[in-house]
C-alpha positions in Angstrom: -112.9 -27.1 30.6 -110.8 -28.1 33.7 -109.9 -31.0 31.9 -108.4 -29.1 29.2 -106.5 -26.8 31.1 -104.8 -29.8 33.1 -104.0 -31.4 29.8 -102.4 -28.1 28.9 -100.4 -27.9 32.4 -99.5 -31.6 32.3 -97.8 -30.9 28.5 -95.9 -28.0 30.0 -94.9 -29.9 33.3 -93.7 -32.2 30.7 -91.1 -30.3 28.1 -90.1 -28.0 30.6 -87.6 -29.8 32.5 -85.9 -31.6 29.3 -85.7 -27.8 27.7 -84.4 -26.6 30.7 -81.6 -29.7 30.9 -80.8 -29.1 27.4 -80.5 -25.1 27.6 -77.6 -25.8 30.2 -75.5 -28.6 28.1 -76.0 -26.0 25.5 -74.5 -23.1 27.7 -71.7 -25.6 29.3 -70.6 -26.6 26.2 -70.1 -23.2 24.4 -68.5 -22.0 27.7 -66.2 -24.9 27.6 -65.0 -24.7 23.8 -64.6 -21.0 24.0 -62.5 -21.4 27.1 -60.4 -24.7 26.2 -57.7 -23.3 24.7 -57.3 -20.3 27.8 -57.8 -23.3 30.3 -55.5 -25.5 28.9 -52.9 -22.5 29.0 -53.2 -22.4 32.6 -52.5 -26.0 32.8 -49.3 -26.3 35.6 -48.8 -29.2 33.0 -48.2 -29.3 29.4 -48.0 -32.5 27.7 -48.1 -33.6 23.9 -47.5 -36.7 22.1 -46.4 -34.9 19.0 -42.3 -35.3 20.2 -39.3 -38.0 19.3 -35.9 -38.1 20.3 -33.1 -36.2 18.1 -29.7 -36.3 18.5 -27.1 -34.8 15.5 -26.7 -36.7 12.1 -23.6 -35.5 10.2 -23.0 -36.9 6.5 -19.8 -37.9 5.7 -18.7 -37.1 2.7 -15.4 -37.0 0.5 -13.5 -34.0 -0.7 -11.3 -35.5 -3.3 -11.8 -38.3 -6.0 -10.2 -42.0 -5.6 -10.3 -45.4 -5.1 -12.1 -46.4 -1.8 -9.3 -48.7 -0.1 -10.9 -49.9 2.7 -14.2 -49.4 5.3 -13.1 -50.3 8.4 -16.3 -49.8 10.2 -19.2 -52.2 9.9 -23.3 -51.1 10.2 -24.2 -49.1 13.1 -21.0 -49.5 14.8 -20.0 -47.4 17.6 -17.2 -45.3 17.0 -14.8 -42.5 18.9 -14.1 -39.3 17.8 -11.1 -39.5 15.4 -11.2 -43.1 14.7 -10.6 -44.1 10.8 -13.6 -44.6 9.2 -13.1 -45.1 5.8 -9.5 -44.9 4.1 -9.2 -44.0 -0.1 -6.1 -45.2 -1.8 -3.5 -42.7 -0.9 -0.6 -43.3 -3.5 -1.0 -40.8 -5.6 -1.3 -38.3 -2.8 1.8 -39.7 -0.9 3.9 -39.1 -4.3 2.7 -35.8 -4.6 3.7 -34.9 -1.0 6.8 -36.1 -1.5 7.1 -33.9 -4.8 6.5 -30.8 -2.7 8.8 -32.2 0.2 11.5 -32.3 -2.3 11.3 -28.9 -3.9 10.9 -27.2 -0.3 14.3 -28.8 0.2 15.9 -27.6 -3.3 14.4 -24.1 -2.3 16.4 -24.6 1.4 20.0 -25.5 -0.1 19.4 -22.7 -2.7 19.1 -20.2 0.4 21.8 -22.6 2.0 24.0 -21.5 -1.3 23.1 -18.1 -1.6 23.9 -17.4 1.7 27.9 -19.2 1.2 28.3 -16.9 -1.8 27.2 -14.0 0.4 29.7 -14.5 3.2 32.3 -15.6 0.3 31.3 -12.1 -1.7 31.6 -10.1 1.8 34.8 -11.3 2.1 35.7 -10.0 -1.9 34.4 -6.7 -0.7 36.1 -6.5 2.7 39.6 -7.7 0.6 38.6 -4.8 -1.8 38.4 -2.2 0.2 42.0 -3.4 2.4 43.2 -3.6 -1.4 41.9 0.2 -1.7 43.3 1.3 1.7 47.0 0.1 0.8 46.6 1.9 -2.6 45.5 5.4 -0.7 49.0 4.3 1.4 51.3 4.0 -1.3 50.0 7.3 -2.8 50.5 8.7 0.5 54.1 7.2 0.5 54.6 8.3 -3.0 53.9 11.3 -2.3 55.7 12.1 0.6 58.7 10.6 -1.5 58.1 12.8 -3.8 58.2 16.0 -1.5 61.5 14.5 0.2 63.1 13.9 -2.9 62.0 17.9 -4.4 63.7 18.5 -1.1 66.7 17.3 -1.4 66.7 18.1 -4.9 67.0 22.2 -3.6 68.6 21.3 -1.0 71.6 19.7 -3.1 71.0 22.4 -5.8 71.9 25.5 -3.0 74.6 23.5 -1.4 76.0 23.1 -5.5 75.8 27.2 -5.6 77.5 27.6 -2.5 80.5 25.1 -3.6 80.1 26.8 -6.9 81.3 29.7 -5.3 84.0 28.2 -3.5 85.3 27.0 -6.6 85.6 30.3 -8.0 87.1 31.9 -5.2 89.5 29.7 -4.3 90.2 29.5 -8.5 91.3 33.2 -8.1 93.3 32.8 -5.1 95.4 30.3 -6.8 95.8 32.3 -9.7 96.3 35.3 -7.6 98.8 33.4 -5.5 100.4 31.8 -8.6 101.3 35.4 -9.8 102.4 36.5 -6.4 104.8 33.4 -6.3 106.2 34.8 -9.6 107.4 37.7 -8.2 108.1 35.8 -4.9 105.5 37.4 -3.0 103.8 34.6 -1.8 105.7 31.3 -0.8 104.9 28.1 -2.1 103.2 26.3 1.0 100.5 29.3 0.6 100.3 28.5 -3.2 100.2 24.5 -2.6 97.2 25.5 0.4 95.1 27.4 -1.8 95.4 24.7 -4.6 94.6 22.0 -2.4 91.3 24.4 -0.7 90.5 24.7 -4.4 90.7 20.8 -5.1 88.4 19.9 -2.6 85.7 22.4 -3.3 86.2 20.7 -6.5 85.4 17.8 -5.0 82.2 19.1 -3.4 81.1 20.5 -6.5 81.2 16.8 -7.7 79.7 15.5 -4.8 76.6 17.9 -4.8 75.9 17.2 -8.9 76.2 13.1 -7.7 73.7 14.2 -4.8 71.4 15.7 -7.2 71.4 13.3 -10.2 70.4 10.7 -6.7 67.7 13.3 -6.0 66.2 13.0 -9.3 66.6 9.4 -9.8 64.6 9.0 -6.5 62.1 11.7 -7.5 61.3 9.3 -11.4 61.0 6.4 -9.2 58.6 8.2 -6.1 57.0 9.6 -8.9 56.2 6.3 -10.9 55.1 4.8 -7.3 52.6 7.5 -7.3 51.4 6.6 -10.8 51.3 3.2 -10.0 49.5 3.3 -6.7 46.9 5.7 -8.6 46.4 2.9 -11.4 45.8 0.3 -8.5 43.4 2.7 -6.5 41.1 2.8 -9.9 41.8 -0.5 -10.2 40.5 -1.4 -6.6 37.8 0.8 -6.9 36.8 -0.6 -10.0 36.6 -4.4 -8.0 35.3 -3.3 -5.4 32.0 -1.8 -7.7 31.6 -5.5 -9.1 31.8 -7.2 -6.1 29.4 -4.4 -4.6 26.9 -5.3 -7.9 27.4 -8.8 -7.3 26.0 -8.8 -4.0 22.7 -7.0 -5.1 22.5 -9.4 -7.3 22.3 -11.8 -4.4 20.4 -10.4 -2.5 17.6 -10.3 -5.1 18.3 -13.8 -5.7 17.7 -14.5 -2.0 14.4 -12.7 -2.3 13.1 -14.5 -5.4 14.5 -17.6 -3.6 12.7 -17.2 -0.4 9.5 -15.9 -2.1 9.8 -19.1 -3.9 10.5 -21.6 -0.9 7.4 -20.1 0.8 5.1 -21.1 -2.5 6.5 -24.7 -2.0 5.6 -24.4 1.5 2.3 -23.6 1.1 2.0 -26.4 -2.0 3.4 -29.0 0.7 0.8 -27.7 2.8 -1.9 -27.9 0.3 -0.4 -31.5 -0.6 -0.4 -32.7 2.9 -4.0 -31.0 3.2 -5.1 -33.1 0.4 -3.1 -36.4 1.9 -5.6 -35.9 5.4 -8.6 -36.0 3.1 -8.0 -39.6 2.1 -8.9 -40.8 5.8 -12.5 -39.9 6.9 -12.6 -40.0 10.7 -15.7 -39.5 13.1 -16.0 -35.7 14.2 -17.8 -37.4 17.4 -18.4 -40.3 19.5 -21.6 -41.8 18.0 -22.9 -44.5 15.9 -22.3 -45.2 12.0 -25.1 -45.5 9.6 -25.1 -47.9 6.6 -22.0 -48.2 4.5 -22.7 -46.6 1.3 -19.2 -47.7 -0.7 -17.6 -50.1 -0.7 -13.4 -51.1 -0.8 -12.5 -50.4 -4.9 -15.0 -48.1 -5.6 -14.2 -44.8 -7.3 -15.6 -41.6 -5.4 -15.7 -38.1 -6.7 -15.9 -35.5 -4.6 -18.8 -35.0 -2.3 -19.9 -38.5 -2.9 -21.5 -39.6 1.0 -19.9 -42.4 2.3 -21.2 -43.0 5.6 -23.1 -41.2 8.3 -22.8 -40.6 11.8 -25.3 -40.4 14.5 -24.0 -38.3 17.5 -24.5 -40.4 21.5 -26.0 -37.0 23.0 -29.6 -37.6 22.3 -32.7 -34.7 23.1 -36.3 -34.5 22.6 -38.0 -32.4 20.0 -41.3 -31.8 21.4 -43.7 -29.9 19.1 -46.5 -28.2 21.6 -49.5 -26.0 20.5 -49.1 -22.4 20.4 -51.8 -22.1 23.5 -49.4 -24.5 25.8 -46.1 -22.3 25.4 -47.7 -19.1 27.1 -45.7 -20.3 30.6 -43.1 -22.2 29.3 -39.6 -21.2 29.5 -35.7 -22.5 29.1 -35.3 -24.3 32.1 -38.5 -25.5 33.0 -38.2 -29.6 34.4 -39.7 -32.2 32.2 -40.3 -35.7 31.9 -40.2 -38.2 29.2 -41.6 -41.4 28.1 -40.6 -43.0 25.0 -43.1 -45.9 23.5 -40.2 -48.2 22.6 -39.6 -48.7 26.4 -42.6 -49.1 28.0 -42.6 -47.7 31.6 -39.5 -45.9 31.4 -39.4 -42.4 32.4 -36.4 -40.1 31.4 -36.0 -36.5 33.6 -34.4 -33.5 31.9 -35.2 -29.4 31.2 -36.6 -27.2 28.8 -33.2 -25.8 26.7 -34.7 -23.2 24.9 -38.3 -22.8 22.1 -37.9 -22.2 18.5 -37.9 -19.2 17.6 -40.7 -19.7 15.0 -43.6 -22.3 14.5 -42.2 -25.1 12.5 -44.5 -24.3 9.7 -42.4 -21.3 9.2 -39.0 -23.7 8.7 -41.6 -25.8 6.0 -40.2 -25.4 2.3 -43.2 -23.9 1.3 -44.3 -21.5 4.5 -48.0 -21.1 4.6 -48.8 -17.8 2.8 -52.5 -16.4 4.2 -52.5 -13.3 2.5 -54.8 -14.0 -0.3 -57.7 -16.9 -0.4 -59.9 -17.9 1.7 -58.0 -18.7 5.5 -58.6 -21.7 7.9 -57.5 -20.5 11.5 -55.0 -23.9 12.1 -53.2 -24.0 15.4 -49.4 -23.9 15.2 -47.1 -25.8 16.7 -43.7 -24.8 18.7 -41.0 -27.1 18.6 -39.4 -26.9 22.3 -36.1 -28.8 23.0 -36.0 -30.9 25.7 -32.4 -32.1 27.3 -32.1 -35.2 29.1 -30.4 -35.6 32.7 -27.1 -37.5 32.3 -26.1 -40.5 33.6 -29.7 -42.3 34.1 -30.6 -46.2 33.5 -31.3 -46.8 29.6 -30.2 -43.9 28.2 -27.5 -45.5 25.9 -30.4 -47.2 24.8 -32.1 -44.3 23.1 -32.2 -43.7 19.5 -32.4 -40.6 17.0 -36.3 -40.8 15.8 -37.9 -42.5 18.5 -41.6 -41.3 19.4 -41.8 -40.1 23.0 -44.5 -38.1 25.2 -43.1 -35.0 26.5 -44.7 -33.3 29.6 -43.4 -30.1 30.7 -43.9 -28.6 34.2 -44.3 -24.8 33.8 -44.7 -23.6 37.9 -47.8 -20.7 37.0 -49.9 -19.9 39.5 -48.2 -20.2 42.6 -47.8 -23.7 42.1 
């Protein structure tokens, strides 16, 4: 019986210590996986392997069709920003330039013309209106000649009566002398008096009608000034209205005219425009990409001809959702990139994507419906380099890197 009992104690000695060994890997490895993910978090440390070197690739393309004249870049040249890449055939475009050049200067001496038969059709006006002034004058004139001649028209008319009168008077004082004489009453010195006073009012009497036929000669002619100065004032009023009409219409010729020369501006724009898209130039300093025309090869628009990788090169690291918890834009970080084997390339964190890059996928993952696999998600984080260190120039867009990104968490 005492045998047994050790054999039983012996067998329990035996699996106990293994089951106890195995019951802690057990518990050690459930906590461990169910605290990875929080420990790696904590990490002061983030590193991934999933990261390559970026930099900006801009397609060249062209805008209008034509003959490729000539490439004057070879393969993966390095080029400046503005240098001639690729030149089209630019005849065509030069002509039509020209062509616009051309009618912007018609348009120019037709506002050069215009504007001479504007000051010459002031001038028409301006002589107009003097023309119009002397007529208003000479009715004035006429006028006043008229009133001066109706003047002395009455004037002569009462000094007539008056000698009229005299006439008469003295007539009868001859005739009453002449009869006093006759009875030798009177003597014949007063007779020969009286005939001699009666003479020369005569004479007055002729001189006043001679004064008023004057008078009325002078008052046809004033008057046939005034009608003749009244025909030219109608007349000058009538020119001056045309010239007046004339210059409208100038003026809306010089409207239409500048509204014109502004279109052929804007055409010699556009032509000039079009002439600049016959040279494509690097937006950038950078590198060229294969030459994909060649010279004499017809292009339409939008056909690529070349491509142009920017010199500012960055790193797209792509970290695990669980790494980004303390990482922020400005963080340091280091950088080794597989093509050059113990090279290490400082910089910072610039900023984190805004969204997983599954999200930027052309199909986004859509968990909604069907069954779901949790899958961790990766944040692309960009990573600038430090200027001016060793090899840089070196580095190229697509190159496979490690990134490792120092996050300063826990007081460290």
């Amino acid at each position: 019986m005492s045998n047994v009992n050790n054999l039983v104690l012996s067998n329990i000695r035996r699996w106990t210590v293994p089951g106890l060994v195995l019951a802690m890997a057990a518990a050690i490895l459930v906590m461990v996986t169910g605290n990875w993910n929080s420990w790696a978090s904590e990490r002061a440390e983030e590193k991934t392997d999933d990261a390559y070197t970026r930099s900006d690739l801009t397609p060249l393309s062209t805008k209008v069709a034509g003959l490729v004249g000539s490439v004057l870049v070879s393969d993966y040249q390095a080029v400046k920003a503005g240098q001639l890449l690729v030149q089209l055939r630019d005849d065509d475009f030069r002509a039509q330039v020209q062509e616009a050049e051309a009618a912007v200067a018609a348009r120019e001496d037709a506002l050069i013309n215009n504007q001479r038969q504007k000051e010459l059709q002031d001038a028409h006006i301006a002589q107009a209106g003097e023309g119009i002034k002397a007529a208003e004058a000479d009715i004035t004139a006429a006028q006043a000649g008229i009133a001066a001649a109706n003047s002395a028209i009455a004037n002569a008319r009462s000094a007539m009566e008056a000698t009229q009168a005299e006439v008469q008077r003295t007539e009868l004082e001859r005739r009453r002398q002449e009869a006093l004489i006759a009875v030798e009453s009177a003597t014949r010195q007063t007779v020969e008096q009286v005939v001699a006073s009666a003479d020369s009012y005569k004479a007055q009497l002729a001189s006043r009608n001679s004064e008023i036929a004057s008078a009325q000669a002078q008052l046809s002619s004033r008057q046939a000034d005034l009608a003749k100065a009244r025909a030219e004032l109608g007349s000058k009023n009538a020119e001056l209205e045309a010239q007046k009409r004339q210059r409208a219409v100038l003026d809306s010729q010089e409207m239409m005219l500048k509204a014109d020369l502004n279109a052929q501006k804007a055409a010699l724009v556009l032509a000039q425009t079009t002439l600049g898209y016959t040279r494509i130039v690097a937006p950038e300093n950078g590198r060229v990409s294969e030459r994909k025309v060649l010279p004499g090869q017809l292009v339409s628009p939008g056909t690529q001809v070349i491509s142009l990788v920017q010199d500012d090169v960055w790193v797209e690291a792509n970290y695990r959702e669980t790494q980004v918890r303390h990482m922020h834009p400005g963080n340091p970080a280091t950088v080794r990139v597989d093509a050059f084997p113990g090279a290490v390339f400082r910089g910072k964190v610039e900023y984190l994507s805004p969204a997983s890059g599954s999200q930027f996928a052309l199909l986004p993952p859509d968990n909604a419906t069907g069954n779901f696999t949790k899958v961790v998600q990766r944040v692309p984080v960009k990573i600038v380099l430090d200027r001016n260190q060793p090899e840089t120039e070196r580095l190229r867009d697509g190159l496979s890197v490690i990134a490792m990104v120092r996050t300063y968490k826990g007081g460290q």
